[in-house]
SEDRENTOR-161176 format. One record per atom (N, C-alpha, C): x, z, y; residue in one letter. Coordinates in steps of 0.1 Angstrom, whole numbers, plus 5000, padded with zeros to 4 digits. Layout:
REM residues N
x;z;y;residu
X;Z;Y;a
...
***
This chain:
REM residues 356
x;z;y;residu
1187;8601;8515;x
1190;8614;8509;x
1193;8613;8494;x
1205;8619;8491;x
1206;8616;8474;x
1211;8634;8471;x
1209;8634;8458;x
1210;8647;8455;x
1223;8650;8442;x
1232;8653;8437;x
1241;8657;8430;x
1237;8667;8419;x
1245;8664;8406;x
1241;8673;8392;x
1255;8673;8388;x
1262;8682;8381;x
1270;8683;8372;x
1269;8690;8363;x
1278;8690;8355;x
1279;8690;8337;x
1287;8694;8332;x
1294;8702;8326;x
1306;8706;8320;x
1305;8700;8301;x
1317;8690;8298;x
1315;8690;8286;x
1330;8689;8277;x
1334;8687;8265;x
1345;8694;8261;x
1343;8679;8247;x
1357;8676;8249;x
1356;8668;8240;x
1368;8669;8229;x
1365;8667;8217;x
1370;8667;8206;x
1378;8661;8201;x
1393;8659;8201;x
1401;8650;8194;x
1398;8649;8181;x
1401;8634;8167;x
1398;8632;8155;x
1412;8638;8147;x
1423;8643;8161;x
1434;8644;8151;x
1442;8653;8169;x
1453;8657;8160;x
1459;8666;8170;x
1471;8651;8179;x
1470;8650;8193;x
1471;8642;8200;x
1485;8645;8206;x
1496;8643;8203;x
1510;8643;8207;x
1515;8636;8214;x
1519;8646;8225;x
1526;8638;8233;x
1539;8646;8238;x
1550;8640;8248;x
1560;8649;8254;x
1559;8662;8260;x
1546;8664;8264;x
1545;8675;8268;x
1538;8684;8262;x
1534;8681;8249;x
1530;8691;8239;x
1517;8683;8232;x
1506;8691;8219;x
1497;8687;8214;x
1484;8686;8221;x
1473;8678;8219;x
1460;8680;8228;x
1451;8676;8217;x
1447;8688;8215;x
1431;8690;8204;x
1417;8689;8214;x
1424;8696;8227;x
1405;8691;8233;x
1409;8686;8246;x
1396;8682;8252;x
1397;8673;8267;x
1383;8678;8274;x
1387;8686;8284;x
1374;8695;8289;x
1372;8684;8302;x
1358;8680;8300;x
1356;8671;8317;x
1344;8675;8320;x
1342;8667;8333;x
1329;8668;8343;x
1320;8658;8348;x
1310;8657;8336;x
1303;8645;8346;x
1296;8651;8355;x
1293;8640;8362;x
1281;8642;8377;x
1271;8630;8377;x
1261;8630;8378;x
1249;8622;8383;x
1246;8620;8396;x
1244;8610;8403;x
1240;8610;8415;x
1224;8602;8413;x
1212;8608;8427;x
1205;8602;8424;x
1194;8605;8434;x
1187;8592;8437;x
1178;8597;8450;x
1163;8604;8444;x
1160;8616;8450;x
1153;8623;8443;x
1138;8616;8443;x
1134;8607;8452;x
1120;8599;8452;x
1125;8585;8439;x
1133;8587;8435;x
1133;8579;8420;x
1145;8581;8413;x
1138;8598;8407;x
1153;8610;8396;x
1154;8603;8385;x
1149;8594;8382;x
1148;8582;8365;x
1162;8575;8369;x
1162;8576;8381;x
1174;8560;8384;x
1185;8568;8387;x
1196;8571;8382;x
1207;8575;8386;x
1223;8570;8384;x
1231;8572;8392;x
1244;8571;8386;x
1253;8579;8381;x
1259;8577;8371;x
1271;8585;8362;x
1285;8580;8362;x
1288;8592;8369;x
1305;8594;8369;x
1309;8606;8360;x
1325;8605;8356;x
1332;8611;8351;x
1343;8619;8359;x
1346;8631;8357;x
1363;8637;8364;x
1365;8645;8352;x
1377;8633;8351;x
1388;8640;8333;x
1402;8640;8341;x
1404;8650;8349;x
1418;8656;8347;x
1426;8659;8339;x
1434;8657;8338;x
1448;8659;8323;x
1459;8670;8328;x
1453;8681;8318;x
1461;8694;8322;x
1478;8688;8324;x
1484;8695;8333;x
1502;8693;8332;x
1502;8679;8344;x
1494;8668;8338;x
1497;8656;8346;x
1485;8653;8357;x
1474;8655;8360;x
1467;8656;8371;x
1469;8664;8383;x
1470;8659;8393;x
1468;8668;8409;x
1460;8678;8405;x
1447;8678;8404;x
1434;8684;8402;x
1433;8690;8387;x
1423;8698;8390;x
1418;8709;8381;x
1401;8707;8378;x
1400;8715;8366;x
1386;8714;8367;x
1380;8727;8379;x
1386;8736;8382;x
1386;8744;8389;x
1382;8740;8405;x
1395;8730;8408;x
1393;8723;8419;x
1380;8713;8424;x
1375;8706;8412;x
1364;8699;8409;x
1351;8710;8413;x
1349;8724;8402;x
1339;8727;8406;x
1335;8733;8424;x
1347;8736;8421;x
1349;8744;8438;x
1343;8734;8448;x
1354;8714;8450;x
1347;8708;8458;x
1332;8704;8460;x
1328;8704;8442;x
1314;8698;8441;x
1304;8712;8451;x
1308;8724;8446;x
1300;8731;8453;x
1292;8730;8465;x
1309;8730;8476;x
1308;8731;8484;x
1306;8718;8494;x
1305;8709;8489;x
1301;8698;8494;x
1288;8688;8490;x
1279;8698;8486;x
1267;8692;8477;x
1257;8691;8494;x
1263;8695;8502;x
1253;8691;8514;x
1254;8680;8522;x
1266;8680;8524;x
1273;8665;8524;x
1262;8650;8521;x
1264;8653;8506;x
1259;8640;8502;x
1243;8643;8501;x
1241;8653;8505;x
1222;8654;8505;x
1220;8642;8517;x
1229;8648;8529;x
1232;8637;8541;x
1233;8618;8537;x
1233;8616;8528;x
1242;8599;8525;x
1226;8595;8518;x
1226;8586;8523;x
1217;8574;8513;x
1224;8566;8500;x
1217;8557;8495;x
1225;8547;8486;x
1233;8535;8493;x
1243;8537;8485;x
1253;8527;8489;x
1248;8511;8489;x
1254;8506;8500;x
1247;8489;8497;x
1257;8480;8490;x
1274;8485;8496;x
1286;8475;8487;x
1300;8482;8487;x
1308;8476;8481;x
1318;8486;8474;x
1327;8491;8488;x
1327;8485;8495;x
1332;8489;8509;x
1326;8503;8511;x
1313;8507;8514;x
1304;8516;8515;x
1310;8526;8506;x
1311;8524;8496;x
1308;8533;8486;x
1324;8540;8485;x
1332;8536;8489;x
1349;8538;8491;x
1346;8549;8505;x
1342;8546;8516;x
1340;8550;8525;x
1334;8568;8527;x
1323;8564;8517;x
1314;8580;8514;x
1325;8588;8504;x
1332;8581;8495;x
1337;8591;8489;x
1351;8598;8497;x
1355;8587;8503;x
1365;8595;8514;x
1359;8604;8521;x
1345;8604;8526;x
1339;8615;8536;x
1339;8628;8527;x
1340;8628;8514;x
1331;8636;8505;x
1346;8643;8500;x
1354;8634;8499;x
1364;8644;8489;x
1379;8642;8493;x
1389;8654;8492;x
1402;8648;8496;x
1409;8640;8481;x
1422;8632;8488;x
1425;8625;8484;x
1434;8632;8474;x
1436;8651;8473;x
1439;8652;8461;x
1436;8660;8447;x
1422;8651;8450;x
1415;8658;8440;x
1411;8643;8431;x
1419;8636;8427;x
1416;8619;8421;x
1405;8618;8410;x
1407;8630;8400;x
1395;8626;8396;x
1383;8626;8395;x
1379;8634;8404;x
1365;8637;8414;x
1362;8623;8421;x
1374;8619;8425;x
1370;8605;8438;x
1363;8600;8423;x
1375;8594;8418;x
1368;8585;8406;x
1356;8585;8403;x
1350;8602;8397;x
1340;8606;8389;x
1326;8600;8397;x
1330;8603;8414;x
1323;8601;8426;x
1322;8584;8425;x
1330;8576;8425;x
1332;8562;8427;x
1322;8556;8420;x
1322;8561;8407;x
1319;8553;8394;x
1305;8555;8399;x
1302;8569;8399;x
1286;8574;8400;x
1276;8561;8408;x
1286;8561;8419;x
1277;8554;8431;x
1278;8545;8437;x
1287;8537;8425;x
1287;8521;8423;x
1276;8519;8412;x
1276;8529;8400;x
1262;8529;8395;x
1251;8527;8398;x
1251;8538;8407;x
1236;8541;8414;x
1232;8531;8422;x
1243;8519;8430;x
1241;8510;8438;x
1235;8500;8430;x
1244;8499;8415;x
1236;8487;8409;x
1224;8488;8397;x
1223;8500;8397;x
1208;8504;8393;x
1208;8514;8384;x
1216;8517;8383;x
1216;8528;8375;x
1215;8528;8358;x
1224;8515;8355;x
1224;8508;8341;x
1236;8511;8337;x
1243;8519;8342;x
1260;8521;8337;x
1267;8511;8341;x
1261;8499;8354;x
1271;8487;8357;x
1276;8489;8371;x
1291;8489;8367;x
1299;8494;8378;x
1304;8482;8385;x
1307;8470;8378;x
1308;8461;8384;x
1304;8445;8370;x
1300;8440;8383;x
1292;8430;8375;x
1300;8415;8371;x
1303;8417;8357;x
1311;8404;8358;x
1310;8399;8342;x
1315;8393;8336;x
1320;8391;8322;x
1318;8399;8313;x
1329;8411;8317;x
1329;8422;8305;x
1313;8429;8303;x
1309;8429;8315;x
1296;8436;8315;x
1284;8431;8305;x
1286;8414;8309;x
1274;8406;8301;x
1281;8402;8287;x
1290;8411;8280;x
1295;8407;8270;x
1303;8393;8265;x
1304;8390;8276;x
1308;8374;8278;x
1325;8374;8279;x
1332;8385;8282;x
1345;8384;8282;x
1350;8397;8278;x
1354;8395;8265;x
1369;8409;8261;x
1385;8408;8266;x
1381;8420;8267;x
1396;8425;8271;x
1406;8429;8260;x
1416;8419;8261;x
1429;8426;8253;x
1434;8435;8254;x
1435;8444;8241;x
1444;8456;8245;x
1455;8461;8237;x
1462;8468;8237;x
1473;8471;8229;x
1472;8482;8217;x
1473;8480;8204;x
1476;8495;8198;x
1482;8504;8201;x
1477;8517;8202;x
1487;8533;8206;x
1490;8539;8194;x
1500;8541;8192;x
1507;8546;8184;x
1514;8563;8189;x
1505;8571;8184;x
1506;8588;8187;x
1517;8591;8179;x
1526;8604;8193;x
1536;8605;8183;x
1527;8621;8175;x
1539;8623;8164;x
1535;8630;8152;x
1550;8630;8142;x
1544;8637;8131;x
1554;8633;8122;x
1557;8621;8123;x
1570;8616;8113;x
1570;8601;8107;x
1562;8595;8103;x
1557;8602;8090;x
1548;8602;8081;x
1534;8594;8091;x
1531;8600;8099;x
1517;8599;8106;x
1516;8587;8116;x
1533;8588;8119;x
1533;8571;8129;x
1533;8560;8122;x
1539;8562;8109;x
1536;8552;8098;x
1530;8544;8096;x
1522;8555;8097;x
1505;8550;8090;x
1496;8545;8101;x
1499;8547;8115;x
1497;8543;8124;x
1499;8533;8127;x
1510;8529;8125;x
1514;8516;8127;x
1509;8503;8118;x
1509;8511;8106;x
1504;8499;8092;x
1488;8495;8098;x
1483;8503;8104;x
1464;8508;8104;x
1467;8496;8116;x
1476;8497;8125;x
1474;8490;8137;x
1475;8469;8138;x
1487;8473;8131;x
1490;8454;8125;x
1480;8453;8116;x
1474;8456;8106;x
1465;8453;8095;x
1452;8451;8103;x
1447;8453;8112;x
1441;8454;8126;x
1442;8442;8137;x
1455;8431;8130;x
1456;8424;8142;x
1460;8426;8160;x
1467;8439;8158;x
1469;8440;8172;x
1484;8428;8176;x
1479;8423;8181;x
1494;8416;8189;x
1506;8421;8198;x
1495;8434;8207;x
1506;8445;8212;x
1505;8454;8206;x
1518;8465;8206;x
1513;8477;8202;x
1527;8485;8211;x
1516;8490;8216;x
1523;8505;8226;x
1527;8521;8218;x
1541;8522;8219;x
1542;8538;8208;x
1551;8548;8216;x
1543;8559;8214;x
1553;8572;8223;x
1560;8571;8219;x
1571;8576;8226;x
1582;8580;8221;x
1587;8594;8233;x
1598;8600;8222;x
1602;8614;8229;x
1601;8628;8225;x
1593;8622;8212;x
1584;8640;8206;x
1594;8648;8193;x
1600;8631;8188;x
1609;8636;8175;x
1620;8632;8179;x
1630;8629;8169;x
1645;8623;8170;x
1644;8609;8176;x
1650;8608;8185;x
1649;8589;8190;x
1656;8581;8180;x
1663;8590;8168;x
1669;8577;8162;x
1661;8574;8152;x
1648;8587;8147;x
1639;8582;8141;x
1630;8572;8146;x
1621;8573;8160;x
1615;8564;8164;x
1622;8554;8165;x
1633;8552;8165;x
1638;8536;8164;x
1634;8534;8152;x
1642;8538;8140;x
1637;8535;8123;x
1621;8531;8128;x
1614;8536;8135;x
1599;8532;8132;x
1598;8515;8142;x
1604;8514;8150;x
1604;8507;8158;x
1612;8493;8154;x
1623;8500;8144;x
1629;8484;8137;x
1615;8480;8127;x
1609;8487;8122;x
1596;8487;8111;x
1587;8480;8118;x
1583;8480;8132;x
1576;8472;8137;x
1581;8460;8144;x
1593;8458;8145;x
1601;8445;8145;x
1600;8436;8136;x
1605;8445;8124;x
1605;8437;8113;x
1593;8429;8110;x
1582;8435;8112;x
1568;8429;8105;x
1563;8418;8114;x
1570;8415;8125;x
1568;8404;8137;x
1577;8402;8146;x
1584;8387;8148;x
1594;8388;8158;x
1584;8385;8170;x
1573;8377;8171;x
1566;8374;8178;x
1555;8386;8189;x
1558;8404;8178;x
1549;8414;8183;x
1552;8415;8196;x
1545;8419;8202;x
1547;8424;8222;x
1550;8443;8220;x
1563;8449;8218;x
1561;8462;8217;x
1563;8470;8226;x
1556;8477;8230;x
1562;8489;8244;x
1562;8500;8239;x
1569;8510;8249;x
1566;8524;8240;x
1569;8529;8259;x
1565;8540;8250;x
1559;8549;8263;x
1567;8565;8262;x
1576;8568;8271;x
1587;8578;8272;x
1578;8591;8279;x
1572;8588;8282;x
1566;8601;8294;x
1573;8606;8300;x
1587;8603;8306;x
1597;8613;8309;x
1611;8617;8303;x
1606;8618;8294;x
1611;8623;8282;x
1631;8626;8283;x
1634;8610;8284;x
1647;8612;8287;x
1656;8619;8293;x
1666;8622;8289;x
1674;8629;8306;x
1682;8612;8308;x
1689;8618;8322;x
1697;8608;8331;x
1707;8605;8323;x
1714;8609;8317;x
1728;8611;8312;x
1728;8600;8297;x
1718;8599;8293;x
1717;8598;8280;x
1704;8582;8279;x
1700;8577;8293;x
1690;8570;8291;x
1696;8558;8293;x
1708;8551;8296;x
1713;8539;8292;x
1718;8534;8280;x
1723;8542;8273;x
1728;8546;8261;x
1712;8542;8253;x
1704;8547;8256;x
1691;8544;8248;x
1683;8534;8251;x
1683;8524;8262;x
1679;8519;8267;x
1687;8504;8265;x
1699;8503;8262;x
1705;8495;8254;x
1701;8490;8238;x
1702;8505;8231;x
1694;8503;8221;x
1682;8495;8216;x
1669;8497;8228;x
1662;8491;8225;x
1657;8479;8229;x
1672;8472;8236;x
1667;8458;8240;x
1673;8450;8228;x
1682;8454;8217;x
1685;8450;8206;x
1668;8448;8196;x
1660;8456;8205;x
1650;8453;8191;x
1641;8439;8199;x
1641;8438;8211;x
1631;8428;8222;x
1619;8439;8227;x
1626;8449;8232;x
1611;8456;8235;x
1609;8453;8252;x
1590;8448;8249;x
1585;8443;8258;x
1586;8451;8275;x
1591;8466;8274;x
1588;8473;8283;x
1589;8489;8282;x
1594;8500;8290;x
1592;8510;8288;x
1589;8514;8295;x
1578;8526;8294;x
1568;8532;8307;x
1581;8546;8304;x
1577;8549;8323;x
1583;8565;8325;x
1599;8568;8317;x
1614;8561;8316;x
1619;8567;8310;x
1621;8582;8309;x
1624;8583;8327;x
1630;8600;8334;x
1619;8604;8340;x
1617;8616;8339;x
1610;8623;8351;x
1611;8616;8359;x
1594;8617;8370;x
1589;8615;8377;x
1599;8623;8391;x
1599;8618;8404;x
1605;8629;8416;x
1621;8621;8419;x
1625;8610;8412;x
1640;8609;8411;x
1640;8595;8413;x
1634;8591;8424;x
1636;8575;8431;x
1650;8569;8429;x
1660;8578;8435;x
1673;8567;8430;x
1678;8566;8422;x
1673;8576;8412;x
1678;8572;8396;x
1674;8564;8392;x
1657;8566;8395;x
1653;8553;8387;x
1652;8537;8398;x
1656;8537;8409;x
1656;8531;8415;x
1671;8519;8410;x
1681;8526;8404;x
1694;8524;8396;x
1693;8513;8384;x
1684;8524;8378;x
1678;8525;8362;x
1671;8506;8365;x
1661;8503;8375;x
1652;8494;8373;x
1660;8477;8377;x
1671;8481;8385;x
1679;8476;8385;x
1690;8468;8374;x
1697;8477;8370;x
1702;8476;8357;x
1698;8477;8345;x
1685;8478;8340;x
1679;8482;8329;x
1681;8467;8317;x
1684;8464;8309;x
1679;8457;8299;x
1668;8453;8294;x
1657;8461;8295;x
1644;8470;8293;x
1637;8467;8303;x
1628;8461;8309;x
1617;8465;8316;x
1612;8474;8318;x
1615;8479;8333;x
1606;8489;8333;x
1593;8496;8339;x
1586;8503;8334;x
1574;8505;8337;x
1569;8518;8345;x
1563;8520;8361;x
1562;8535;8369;x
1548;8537;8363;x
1548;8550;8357;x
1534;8557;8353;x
1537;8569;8362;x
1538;8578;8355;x
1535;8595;8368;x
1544;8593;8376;x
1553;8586;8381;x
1561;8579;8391;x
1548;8580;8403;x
1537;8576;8400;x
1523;8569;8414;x
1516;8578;8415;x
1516;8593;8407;x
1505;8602;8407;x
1508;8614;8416;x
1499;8612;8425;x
1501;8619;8436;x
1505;8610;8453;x
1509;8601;8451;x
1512;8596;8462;x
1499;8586;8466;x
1498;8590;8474;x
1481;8590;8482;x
1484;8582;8494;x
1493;8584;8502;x
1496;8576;8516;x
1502;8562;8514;x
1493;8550;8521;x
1493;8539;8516;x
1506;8535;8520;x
1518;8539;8533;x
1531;8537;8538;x
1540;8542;8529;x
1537;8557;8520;x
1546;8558;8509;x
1545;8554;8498;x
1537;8549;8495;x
1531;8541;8482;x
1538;8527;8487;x
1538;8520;8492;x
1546;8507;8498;x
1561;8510;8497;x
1567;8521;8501;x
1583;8526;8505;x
1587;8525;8490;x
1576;8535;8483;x
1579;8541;8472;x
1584;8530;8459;x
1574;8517;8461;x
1576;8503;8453;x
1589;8494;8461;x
1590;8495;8473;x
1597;8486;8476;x
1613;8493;8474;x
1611;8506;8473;x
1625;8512;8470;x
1630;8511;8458;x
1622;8513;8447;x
1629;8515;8431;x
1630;8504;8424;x
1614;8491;8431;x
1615;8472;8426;x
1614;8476;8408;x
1603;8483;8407;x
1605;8481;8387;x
1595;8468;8388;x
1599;8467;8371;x
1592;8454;8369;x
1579;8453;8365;x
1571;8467;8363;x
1560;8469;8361;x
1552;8483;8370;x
1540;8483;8369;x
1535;8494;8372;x
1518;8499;8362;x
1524;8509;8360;x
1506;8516;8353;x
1500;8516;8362;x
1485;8516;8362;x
1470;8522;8371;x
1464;8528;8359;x
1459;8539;8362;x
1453;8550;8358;x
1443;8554;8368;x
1432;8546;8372;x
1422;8551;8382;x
1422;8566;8380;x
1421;8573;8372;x
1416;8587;8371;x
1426;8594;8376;x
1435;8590;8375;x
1447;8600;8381;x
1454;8594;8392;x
1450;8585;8403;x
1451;8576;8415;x
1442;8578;8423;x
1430;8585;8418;x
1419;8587;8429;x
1411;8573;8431;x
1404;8567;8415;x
1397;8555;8422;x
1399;8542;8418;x
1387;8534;8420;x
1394;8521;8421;x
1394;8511;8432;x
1390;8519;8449;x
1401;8519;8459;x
1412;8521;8460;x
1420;8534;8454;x
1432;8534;8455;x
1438;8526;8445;x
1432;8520;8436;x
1442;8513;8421;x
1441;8498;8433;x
1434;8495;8437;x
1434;8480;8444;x
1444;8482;8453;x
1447;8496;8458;x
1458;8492;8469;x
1468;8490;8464;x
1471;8500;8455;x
1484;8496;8447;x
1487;8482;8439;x
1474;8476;8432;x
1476;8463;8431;x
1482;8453;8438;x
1469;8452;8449;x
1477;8442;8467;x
1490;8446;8465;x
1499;8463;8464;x
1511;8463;8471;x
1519;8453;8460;x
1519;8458;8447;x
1522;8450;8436;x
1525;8438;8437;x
1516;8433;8441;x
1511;8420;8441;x
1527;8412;8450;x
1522;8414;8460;x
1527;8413;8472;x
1544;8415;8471;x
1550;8424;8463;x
1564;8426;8460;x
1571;8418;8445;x
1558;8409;8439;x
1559;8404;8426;x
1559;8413;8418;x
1556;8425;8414;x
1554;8439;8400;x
1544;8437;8398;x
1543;8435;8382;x
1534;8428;8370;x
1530;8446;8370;x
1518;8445;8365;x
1508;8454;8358;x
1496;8456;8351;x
1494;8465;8346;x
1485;8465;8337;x
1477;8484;8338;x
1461;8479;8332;x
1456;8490;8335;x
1457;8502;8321;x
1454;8513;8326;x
1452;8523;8311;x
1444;8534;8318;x
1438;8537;8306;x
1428;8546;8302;x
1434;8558;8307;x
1434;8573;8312;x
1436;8587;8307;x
1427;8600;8299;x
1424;8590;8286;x
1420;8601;8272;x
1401;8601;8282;x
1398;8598;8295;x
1386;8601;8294;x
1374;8599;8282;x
1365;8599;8281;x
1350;8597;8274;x
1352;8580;8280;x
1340;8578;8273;x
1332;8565;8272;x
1330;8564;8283;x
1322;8570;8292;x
1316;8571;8303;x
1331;8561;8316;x
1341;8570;8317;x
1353;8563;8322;x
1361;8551;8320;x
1360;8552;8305;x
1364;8536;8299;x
1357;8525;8301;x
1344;8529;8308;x
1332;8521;8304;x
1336;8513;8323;x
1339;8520;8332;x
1340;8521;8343;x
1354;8511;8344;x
1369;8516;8337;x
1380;8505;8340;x
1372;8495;8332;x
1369;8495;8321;x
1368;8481;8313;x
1360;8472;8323;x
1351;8474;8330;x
1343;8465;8341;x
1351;8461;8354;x
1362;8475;8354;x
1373;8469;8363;x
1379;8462;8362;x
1383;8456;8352;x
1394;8450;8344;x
1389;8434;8343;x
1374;8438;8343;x
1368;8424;8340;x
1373;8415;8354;x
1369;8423;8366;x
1374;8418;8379;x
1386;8404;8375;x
1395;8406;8370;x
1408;8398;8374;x
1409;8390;8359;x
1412;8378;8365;x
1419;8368;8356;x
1429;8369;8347;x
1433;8363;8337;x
1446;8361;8333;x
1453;8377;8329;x
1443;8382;8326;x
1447;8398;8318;x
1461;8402;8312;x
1467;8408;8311;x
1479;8408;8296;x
1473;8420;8293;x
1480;8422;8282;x
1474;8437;8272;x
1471;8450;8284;x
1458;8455;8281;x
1458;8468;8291;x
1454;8478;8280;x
1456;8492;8287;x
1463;8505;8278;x
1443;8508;8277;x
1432;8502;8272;x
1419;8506;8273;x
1416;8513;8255;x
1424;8511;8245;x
1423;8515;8235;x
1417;8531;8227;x
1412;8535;8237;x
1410;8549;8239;x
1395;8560;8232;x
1389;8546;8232;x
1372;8551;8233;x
1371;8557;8217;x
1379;8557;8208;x
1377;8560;8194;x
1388;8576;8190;x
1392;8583;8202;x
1400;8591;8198;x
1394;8603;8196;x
1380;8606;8198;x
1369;8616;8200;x
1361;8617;8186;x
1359;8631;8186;x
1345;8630;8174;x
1332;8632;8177;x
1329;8632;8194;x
1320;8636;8199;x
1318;8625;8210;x
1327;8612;8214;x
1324;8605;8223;x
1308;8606;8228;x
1308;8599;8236;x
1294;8596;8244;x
1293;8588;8238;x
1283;8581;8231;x
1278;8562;8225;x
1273;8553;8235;x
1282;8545;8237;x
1283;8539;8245;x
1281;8520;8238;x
1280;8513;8245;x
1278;8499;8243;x
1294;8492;8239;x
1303;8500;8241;x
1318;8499;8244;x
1323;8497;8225;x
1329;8486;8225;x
1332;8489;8210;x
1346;8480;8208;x
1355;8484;8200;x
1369;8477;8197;x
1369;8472;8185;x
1376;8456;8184;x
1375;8450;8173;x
1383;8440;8178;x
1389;8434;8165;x
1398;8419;8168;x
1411;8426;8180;x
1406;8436;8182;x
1418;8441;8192;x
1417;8439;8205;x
1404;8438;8208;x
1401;8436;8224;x
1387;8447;8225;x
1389;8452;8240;x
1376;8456;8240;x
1361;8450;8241;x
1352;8456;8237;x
1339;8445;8241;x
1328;8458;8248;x
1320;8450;8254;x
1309;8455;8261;x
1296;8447;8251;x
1287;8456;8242;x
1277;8452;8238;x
1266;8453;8246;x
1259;8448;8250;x
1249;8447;8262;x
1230;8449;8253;x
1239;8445;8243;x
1221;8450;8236;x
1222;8469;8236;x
1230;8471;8232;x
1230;8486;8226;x
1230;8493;8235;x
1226;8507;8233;x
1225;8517;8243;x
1233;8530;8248;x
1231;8535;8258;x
1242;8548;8258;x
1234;8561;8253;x
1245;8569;8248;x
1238;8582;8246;x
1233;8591;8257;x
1225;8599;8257;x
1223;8608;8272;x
1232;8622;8269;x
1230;8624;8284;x
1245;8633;8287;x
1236;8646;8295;x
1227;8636;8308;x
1215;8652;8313;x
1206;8650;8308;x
***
């Protein structure tokens, strides 16, 4: 018998957060505790951080399922292996409500392994292995990417990831020859969200293989398989599917969906995939079609970062993943989770802050 708690909490950006589809000053989410009531000391904690505009789900949606399915898991014991624990969250929640699965996932892979915040036991966990990650570069003024950029190389990052889409593209180029300049050796991606139209995205996309850029996530809207199915084709540019995967749930269109467009990359965004059963499937398909990828954060808390970074530990032979995230809050959770030399680390002495 295990019993369920949730939480409503609201998190604070250090600066106004720009992106293509507008500014984000806060990030409203939901943790949940799971926990067998003959030992309420031992529990597990999950997160569900939906991203208004780009998530299936709501926090609406969230409280509505949690409600109504708190009888459910009064029914379930603790999970014994990750098989298990995939299994109950499919009983518990639909598949489009992702970041509930997640929030659900994380909990009760917790709870399985004791209720220490270890979701999966490996390297990153015992502080034994960091993960590389890329600098983000927010768009903003010039002025503010600038300075972002100087903060980021003076930092030693080797990648650095920069939106693009918010200002003039012939400005973010000027920013992007500035980051050329300062290393022919940098790994640079930038991240479109969409941004582009059709008409106008070869023409740009030309552009920026004159500078060597490593890769572009999302040029076009999401919904337009044979454009970008064209685009991944003929691109210059590497390309990269982000909201391209969000929402597609059925493991036969998620196969069609990769085998049809062949980009050269793919995002995972457990939170907005439902999980990290569904990120594994998509991996296998990946895998299996030759498409390189790499993981990223979506703006959660510590709590969720804390969750891919252990996922991440899983797999060998890493390239930069999008985990850079845990410092964008004035109110984070304090977590053991800390960024330096440009990789993440897991400190294993230090402790987390409480949340119930």
């Amino acid at each position: 018998m295990l019993k369920l708690e949730y939480k409503e909490y609201t998190l604070d950006f250090k600066f106004e957060a720009g992106t293509s589809r507008g500014v984000l000053t806060k990030h409203s989410v939901i943790f949940i505790k799971i926990y067998d009531p003959a030992n309420p000391e031992m529990f597990g904690l999950g997160e569900a951080a939906p991203l208004p505009n780009l998530s299936p789900d709501n926090l609406d949606d969230i409280r509505e399922t949690l409600d109504s399915r708190l009888s459910r898991i009064e029914k379930m014991s603790v999970p014994t292996n990750e098989a298990e624990v995939f299994h109950m969250v499919n009983e518990l929640v639909d598949v489009e409500i992702p970041s509930l699965r997640m929030a659900l996932e994380t909990a009760l892979l917790d709870l399985m392994n004791g209720g220490k915040r270890l979701i999966f036991d490996n390297g990153f966990y015992r502080g034994e292995l960091h993960i590389p990650i890329n600098g983000l570069i927010w768009m903003g003024k010039k002025e503010f990417m600038q300075q972002q950029i100087k903060e980021k190389l003076m930092a030693g990052y080797q990648c650095i990831k920069m939106k693009i889409g918010a200002i003039d593209f012939y400005e973010e180029l000027e920013l992007l020859k500035m980051l050329r300049g300062a290393s022919e050796e940098l790994i640079i991606r930038v991240d479109a969200n969409g941004a582009f139209p059709t008409d106008s995205i070869f023409k740009h996309l030309f552009e920026l293989s004159e500078l060597n850029i490593h890769s572009i996530e999302q040029p076009i809207m999401p919904g337009q398989p044979e454009a970008m199915q064209l685009l991944c084709k003929k691109t210059q540019v590497p390309i990269a599917l982000d909201e391209e995967l969000i929402g597609i749930t059925n493991p036969t269109e998620k196969l069609d969906l990769l085998k049809l467009i062949m980009p050269q990359y793919i995002i995972l965004k457990p939170t907005l995939l439902g999980g990290f059963g569904a990120t594994l499937e998509w991996i296998s398909m990946a895998k299996s079609l030759g498409i390189g990828w790499w993981l990223t954060s979506a703006l959660e808390s510590n709590v969720s970062l804390n969750a891919i970074g252990q996922f991440a530990g899983n797999f060998e032979n890493l390239s930069y993943q999008g985990l850079g995230t845990g410092q964008l809050y004035h109110n984070n959770i304090d977590s053991p989770l800390e960024i330096s030399d440009a990789h993440l680390k897991y400190k294993p002495e230090q402790s987390w802050g409480e949340i119930f």
